[in-house]
C-alpha positions as CSV (number, residue, x, y, z in Angstrom):
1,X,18.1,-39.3,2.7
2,X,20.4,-41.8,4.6
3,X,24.0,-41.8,4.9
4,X,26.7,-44.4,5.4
5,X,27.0,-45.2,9.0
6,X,30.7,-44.1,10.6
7,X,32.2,-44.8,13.7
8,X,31.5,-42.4,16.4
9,X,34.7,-41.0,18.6
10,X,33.4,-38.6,21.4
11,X,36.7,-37.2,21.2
12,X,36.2,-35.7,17.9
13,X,32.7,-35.0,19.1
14,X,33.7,-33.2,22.0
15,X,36.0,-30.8,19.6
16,X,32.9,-29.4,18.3
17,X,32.1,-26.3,19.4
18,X,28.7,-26.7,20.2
19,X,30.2,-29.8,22.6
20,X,33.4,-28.5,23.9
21,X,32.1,-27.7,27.5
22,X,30.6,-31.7,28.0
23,X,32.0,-34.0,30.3
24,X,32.8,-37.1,29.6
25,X,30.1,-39.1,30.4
26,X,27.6,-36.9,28.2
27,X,30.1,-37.3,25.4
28,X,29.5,-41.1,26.2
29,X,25.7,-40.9,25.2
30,X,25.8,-38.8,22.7
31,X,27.8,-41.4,20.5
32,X,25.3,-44.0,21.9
33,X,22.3,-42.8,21.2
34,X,23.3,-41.1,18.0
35,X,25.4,-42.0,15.4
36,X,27.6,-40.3,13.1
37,X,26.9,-40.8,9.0
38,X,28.9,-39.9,5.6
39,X,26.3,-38.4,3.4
40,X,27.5,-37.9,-1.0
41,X,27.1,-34.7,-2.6
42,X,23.6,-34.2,-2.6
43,X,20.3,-33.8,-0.7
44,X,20.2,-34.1,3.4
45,X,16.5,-33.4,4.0
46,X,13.8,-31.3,2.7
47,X,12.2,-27.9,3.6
48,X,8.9,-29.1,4.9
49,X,9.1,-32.3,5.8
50,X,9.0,-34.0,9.4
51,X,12.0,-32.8,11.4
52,X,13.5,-35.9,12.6
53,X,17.1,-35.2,13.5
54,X,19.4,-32.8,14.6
55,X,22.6,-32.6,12.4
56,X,25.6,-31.1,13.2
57,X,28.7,-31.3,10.4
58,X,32.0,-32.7,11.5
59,X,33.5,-31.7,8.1
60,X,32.7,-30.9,4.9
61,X,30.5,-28.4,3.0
62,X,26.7,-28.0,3.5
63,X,24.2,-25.5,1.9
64,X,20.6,-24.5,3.5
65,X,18.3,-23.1,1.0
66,X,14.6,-21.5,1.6
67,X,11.7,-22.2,-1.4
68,X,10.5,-18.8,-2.2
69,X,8.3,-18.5,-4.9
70,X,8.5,-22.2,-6.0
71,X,12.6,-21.5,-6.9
72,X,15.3,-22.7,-3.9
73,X,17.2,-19.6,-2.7
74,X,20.3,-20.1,-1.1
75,X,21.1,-19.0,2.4
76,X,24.3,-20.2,3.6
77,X,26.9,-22.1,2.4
78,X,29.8,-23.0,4.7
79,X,32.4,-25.9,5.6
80,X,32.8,-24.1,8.8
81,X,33.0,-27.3,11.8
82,X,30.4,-27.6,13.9
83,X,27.6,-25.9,11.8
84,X,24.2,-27.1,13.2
85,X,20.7,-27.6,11.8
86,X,17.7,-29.7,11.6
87,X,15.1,-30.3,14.6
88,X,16.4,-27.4,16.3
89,X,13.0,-27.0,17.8
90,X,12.5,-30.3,19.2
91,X,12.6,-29.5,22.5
92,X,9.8,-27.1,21.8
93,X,7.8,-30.3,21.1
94,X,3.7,-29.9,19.6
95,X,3.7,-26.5,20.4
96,X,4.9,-25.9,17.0
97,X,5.0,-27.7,13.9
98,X,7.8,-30.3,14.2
99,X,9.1,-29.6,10.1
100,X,12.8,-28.8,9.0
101,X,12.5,-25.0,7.8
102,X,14.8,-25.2,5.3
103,X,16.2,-27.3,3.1
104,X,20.2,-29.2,3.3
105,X,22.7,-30.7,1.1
106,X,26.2,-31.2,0.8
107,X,28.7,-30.7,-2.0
108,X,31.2,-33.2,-1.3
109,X,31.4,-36.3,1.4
110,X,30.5,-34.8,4.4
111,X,30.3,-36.2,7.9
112,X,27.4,-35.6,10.0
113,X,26.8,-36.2,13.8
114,X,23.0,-37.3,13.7
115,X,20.9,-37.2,17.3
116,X,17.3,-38.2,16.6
117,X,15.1,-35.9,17.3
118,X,13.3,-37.7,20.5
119,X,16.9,-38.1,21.9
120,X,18.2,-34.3,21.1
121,X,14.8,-33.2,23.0
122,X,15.1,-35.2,26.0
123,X,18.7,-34.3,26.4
124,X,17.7,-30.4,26.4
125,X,15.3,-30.8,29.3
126,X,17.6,-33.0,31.3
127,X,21.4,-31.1,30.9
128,X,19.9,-27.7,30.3
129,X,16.3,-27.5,31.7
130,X,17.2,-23.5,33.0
131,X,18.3,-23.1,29.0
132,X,15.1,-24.8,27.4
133,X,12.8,-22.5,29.9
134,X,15.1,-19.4,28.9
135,X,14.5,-20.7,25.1
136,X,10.8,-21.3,25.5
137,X,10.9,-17.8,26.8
138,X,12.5,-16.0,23.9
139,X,10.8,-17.7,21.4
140,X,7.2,-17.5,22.3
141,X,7.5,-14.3,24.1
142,X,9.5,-13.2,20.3
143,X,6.2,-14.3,19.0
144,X,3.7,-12.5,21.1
145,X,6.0,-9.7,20.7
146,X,5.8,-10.1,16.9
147,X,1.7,-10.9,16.9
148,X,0.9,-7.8,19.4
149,X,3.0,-5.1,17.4
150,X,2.0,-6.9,14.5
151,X,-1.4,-5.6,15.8
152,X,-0.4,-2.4,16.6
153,X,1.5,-2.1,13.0
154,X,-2.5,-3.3,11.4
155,X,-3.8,-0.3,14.0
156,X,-1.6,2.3,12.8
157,X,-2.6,1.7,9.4
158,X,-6.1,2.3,9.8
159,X,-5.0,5.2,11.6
160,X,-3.6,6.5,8.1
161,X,-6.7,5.1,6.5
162,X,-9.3,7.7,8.9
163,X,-6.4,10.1,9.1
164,X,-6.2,10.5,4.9
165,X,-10.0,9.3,4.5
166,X,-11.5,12.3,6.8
167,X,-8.4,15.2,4.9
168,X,-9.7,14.0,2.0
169,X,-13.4,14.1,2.4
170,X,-13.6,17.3,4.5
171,X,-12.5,19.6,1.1
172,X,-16.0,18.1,-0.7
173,X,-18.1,17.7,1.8
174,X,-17.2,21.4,3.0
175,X,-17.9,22.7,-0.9
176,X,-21.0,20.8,-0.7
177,X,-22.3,22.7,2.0
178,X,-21.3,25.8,1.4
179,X,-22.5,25.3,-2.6
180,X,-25.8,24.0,-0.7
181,X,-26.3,27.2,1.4
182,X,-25.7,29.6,-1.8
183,X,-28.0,27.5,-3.9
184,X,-31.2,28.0,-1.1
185,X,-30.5,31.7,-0.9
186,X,-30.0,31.9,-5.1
187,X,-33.5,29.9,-5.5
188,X,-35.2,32.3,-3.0
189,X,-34.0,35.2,-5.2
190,X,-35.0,33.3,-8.6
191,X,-38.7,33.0,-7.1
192,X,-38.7,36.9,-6.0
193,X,-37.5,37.9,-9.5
194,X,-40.0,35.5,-11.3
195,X,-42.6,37.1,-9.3
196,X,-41.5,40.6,-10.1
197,X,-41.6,39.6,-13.8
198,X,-44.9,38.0,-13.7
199,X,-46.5,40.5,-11.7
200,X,-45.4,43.4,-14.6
201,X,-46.9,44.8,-18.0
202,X,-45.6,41.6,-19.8
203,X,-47.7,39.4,-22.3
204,X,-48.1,36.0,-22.1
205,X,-45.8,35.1,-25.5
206,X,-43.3,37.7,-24.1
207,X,-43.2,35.3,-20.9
208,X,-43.0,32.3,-22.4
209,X,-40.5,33.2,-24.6
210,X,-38.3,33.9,-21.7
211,X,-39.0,30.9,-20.2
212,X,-37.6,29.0,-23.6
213,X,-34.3,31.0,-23.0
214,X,-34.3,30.2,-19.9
215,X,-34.5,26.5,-20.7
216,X,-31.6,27.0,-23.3
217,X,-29.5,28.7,-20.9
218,X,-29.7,25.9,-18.8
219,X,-28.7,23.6,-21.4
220,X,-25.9,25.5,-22.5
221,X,-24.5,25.7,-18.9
222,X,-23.6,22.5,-19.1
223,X,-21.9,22.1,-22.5
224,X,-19.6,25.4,-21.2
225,X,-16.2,24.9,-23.2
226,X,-13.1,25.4,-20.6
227,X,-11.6,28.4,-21.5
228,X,-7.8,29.7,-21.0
229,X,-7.8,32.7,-18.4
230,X,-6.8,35.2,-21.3
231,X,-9.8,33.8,-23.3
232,X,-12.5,34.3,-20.5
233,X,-11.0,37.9,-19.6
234,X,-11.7,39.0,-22.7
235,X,-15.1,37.1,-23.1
236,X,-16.0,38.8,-19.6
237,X,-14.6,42.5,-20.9
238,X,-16.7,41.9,-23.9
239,X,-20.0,40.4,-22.2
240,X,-19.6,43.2,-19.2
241,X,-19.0,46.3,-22.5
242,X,-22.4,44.7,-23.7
243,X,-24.8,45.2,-20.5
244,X,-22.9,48.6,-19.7
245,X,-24.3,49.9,-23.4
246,X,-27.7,48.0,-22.4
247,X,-28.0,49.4,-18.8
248,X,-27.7,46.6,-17.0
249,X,-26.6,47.6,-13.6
250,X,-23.2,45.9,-12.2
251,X,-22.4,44.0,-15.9
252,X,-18.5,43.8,-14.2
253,X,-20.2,41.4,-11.7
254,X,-22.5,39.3,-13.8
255,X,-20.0,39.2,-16.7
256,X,-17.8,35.9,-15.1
257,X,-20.6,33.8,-13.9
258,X,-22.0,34.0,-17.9
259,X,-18.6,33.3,-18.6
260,X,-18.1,30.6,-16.4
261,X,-21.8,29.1,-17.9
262,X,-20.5,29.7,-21.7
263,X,-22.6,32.2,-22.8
264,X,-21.6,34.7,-24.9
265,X,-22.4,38.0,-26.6
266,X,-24.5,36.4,-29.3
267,X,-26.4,34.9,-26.8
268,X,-27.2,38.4,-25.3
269,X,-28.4,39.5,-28.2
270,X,-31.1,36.7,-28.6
271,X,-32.5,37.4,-25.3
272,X,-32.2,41.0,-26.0
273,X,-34.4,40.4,-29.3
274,X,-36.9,38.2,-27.3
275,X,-38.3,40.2,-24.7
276,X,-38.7,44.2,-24.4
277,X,-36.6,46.7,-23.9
278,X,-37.8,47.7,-20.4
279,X,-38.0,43.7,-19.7
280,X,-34.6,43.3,-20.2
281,X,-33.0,44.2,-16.9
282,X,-35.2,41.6,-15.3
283,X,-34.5,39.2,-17.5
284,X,-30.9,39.5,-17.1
285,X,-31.2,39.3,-13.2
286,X,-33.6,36.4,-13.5
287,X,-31.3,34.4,-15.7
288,X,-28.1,35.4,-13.9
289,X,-29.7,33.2,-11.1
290,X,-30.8,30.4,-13.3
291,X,-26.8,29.9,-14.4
292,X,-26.0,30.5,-10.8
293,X,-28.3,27.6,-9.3
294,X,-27.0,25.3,-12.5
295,X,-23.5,26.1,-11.2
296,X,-24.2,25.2,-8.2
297,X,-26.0,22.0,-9.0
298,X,-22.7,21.2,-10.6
299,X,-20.8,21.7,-7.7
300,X,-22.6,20.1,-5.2
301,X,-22.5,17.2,-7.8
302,X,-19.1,17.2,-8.6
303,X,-18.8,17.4,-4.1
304,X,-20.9,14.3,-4.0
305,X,-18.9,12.5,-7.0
306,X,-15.9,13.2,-5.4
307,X,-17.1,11.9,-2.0
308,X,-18.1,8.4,-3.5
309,X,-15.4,8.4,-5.1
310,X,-12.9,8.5,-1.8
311,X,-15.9,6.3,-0.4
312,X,-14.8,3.6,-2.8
313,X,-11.1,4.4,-2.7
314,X,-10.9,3.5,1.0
315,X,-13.2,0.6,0.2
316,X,-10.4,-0.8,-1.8
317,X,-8.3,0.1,0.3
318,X,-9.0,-2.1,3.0
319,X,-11.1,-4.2,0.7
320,X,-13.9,-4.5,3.4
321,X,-16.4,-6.2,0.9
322,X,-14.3,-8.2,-1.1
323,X,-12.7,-12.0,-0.2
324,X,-9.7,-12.0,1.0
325,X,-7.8,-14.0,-2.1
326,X,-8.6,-12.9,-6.1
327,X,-7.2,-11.7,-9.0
328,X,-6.7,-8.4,-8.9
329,X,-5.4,-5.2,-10.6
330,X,-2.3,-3.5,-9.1
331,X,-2.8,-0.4,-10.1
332,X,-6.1,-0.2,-8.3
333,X,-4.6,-0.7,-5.1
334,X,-2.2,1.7,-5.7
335,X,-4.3,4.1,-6.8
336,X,-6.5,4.0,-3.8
337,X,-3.0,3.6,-1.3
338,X,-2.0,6.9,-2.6
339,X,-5.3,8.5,-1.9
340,X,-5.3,7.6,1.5
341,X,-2.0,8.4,2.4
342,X,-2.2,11.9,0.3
343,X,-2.3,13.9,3.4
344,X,0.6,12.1,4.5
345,X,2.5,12.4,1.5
346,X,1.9,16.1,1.9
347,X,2.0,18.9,-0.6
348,X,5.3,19.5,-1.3
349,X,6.5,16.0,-2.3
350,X,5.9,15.1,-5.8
351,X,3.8,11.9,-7.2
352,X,4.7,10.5,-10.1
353,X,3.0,7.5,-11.2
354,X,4.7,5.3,-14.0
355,X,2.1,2.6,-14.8
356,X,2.4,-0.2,-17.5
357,X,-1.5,-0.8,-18.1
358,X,-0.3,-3.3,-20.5
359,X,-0.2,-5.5,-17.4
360,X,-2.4,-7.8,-16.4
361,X,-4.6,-8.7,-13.0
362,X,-2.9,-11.4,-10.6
363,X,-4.1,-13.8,-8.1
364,X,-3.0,-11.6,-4.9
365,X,-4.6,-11.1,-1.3
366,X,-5.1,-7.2,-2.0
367,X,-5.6,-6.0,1.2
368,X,-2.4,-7.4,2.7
369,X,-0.3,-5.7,-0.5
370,X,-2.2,-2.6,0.1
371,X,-0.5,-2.6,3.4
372,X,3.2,-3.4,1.8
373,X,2.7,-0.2,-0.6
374,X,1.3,1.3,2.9
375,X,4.7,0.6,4.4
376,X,7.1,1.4,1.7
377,X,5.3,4.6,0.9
378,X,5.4,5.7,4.2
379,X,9.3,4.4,5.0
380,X,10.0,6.8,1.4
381,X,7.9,9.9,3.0
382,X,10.1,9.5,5.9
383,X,13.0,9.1,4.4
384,X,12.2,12.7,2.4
385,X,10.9,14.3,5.6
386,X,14.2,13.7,7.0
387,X,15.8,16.1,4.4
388,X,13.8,18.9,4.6
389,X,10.1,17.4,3.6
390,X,10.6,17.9,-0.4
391,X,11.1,15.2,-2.9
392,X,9.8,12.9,-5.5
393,X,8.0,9.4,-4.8
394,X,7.9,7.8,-8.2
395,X,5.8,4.5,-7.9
396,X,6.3,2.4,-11.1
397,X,5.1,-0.9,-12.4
398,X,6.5,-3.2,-14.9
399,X,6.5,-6.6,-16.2
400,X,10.0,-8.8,-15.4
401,X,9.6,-12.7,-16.7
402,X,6.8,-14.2,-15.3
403,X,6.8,-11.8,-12.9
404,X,4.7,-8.2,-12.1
405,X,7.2,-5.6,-11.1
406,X,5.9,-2.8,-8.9
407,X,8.7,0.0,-7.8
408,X,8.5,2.6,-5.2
409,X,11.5,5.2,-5.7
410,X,12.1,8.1,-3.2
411,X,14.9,11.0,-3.7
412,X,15.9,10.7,0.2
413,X,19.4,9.9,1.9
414,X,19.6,6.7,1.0
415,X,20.1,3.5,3.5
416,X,23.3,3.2,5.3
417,X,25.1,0.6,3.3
418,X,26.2,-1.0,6.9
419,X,22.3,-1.3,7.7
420,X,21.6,-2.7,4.8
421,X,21.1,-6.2,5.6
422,X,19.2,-5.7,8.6
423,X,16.0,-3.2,7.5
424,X,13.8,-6.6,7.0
425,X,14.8,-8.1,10.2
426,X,12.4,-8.1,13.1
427,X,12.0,-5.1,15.3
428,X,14.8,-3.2,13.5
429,X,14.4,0.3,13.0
430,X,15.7,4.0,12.0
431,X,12.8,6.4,13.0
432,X,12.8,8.3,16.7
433,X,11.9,5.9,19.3
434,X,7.8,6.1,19.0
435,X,7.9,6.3,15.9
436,X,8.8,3.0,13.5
437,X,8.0,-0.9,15.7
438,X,10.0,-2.3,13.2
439,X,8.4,-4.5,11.8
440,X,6.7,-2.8,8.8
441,X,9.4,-4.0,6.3
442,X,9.2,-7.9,8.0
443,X,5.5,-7.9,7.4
444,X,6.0,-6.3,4.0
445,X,8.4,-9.4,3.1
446,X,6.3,-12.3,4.6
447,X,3.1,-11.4,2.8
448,X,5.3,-10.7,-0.6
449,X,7.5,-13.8,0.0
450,X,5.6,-16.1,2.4
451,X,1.8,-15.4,1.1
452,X,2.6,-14.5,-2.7
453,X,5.7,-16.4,-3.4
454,X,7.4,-12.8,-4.8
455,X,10.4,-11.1,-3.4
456,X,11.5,-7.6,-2.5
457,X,14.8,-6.1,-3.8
458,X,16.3,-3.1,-2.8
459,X,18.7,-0.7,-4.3
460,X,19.9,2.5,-2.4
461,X,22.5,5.4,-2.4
462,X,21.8,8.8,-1.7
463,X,19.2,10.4,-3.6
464,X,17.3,7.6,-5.1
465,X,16.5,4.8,-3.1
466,X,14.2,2.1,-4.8
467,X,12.3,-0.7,-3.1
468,X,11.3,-3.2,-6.0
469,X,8.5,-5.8,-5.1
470,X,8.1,-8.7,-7.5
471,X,4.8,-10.9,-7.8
472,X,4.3,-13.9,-9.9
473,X,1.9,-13.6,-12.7
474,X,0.2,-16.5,-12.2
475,X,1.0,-17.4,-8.5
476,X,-1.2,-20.7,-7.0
477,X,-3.1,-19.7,-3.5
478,X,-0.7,-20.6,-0.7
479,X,-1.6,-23.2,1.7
480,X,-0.6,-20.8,4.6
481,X,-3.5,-19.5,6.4
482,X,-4.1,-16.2,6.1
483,X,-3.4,-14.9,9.1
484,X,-0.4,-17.0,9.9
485,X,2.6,-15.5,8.2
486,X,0.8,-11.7,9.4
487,X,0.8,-12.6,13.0
């Protein structure tokens, strides 16, 4: 948009802040080779588009707004004198994308000193070539900055990943092996006591009637009911009263594995009634080992189930095999961010998960907002270690408008109202030097706001802090690269 061309004093130019310290003769060209313009109430230029002039407000009002999540969201609004924006970056030149980064109007006339964008650029390198190099300097080194901790930050996150994965999986995999160990040693018993069976006075129905019990009992061990502990101490009082009146040496210690496999007093009396009296010792031993290999097959299998399981968590986690952009279910991710931070999180702060599965999946890149519950969760753990390592972490999800609402609440100190405003800026930080880069909360709001078109609220005082992350329903793929905004 155009405005109505104004004469152009360099007085009034030079009582602009940004001009104050210019002699007369740079005054002189400025005027000449740009111009001043009277814009109405309305647009100035839009976010996006080629940045061709630098504007600085003589008077008036201007607001700059930034599109986030296909709504404008006001920035600043100010009639302060001498406000600046536009191709603020010219003098950068290709080295990065020439586009205004926001978007401008005005609310009432307002004057504008207008330098093309050419002009503004050339000026910078000739008045202040020491400033443009100092410039160049902070903002590509800011960038390299940004991209190597950004690194690091990516690093330290599949830290946690191996750190949870292998606390997780070393509790299985150790009850695998020690379930595996007891199992060899229980079937090398099993084949002693079938030999000592077969090699007695027994008849060949007398055997094979065993052998159906024995296939029974096997069966049964896996239908066992779960029992209440008062309900098994009296099953095991009554199944070890049983073999004390039958002879069976050391009843006491066979009584809880039959327990444990669901077997019952009843079903001591149908072996007792299938095999001979002086059989029934041995047959007791034998099938004692038979529910204590079944037993063990389940543990090794519930191990093993449990392993895969974590397997697949921490492949959802960092969604190794999947692309980088689908729909996908929130709760999933959350689910498997919580497993592999659960030896983080620690045992004495609480998890409670408030999930509307009413919800449904959205177009997200999952790995990147496994790596914002990553951060919040772990900013919230923090926070809670700070006061003494106990506390709740309540992560919720909920459906606001058109938008998915997931919540991460924490019962630590709170965030410093004075703070605040600064916890998603760049490098900013609360944790022991060493400890926090900084920038886990910037990343966490350029993939929610910059990839995902969401935003990230935040509501604190001491006690219950609660980081709020909102993501469109039915959010379009962003034309930003995927590695762009994560840098």
């Amino acid at each position: 948009m155009s405005g109505r061309p104004m004469p152009c004093s360099p007085a009034e130019i030079g009582s602009l802040f940004l001009f104050e310290k210019l002699a007369p003769e740079q005054l002189g060209r400025l005027c000449s080779e740009g111009r001043v313009e009277l814009f109405d109430p309305g647009p100035v230029y839009a976010e996006g588009d080629p940045a061709t002039c630098f504007y600085v407000m003589i008077e008036g009002t201007v607001v700059l707004s930034r599109r986030v999540g296909g709504e404008d969201v006001e920035v600043i609004r100010t009639s302060q004198s001498g406000v600046y924006s536009g191709a603020m970056q010219a003098y950068l030149g290709d080295r990065v994308p020439q586009v205004y980064n926001n978007s401008m109007r005005v609310t009432e006339p307002t004057r504008f000193f207008v330098l093309p964008a050419d002009t503004f650029s050339s000026i910078m390198l000739e008045w202040f070539p020491m400033a443009v190099h100092l410039l160049e300097g902070l903002f590509f080194g800011s960038k390299n900055t940004q991209r190597t901790v950004g690194q690091r930050e990516r690093l330290l996150a599949l830290g946690t990943l191996s750190a949870g994965l292998t606390h997780e999986l070393n509790n299985p995999a150790a009850a695998a092996v020690r379930a595996t160990a007891t199992l060899r040693e229980r079937v090398a018993k099993m084949r002693h006591k079938l030999s000592v069976i077969s090699s007695g006075p027994y008849d060949r129905e007398r055997l094979a009637d065993l052998i159906e019990i024995q296939e029974r009992t096997a069966e049964r061990v896996g239908k066992a009911p779960a029992l209440s502990p008062l309900e098994a101490s009296d099953r095991e009082d009554a199944l070890s009263d049983w073999m004390d009146d039958h002879d069976i040496a050391e009843g006491w210690r066979l009584a809880p594995t039959f327990v444990q496999a669901g077997l019952d007093v009843d079903w001591l009396e149908q072996v007792a009634a299938a095999v001979d009296e002086d059989m029934l010792p041995a047959a007791i031993g034998w099938l004692n080992y038979t529910v204590e290999t079944e037993l063990l097959m389940d543990e090794i299998e519930d191990s093993t189930t449990r392993i895969s399981h974590l397997v697949d968590a921490a492949k959802q986690y960092s969604q190794l095999d999947r692309a980088p952009y689908q729909v996908a279910d929130v709760h999933e991710l959350l689910d498997s961010t919580l497993l592999m931070l659960s030896g983080k999180i620690g045992p004495t702060i609480k998890v409670v998960k408030d999930y509307d599965r009413a919800l449904p999946r959205i177009p997200a890149y999952p790995a990147e907002l496994n790596q914002v519950w990553t951060n919040l969760i772990d900013n919230a753990v923090a926070a809670m270690n700070d006061t003494g390592g106990d506390g709740t972490l309540t992560v919720r999800t909920a459906r606001r408008d058109d938008h998915l609402v997931v919540e991460f609440g924490d019962t630590g100190p709170g965030i410093a109202p004075e703070i605040r405003n600064r916890i998603f800026d760049p490098f900013f930080t609360t944790k022991p030097v060493g400890q926090g880069t900084g920038l886990g909360l910037d990343i966490s709001w350029r993939i929610v706001v910059n990839k995902h078109h969401g935003s990230i609220e935040v509501d604190s005082e001491p006690g219950d802090t609660r980081f709020r992350v909102l993501l469109p329903l039915t959010a379009a793929e962003p034309e930003t690269p995927p590695d762009e905004e994560t840098a």
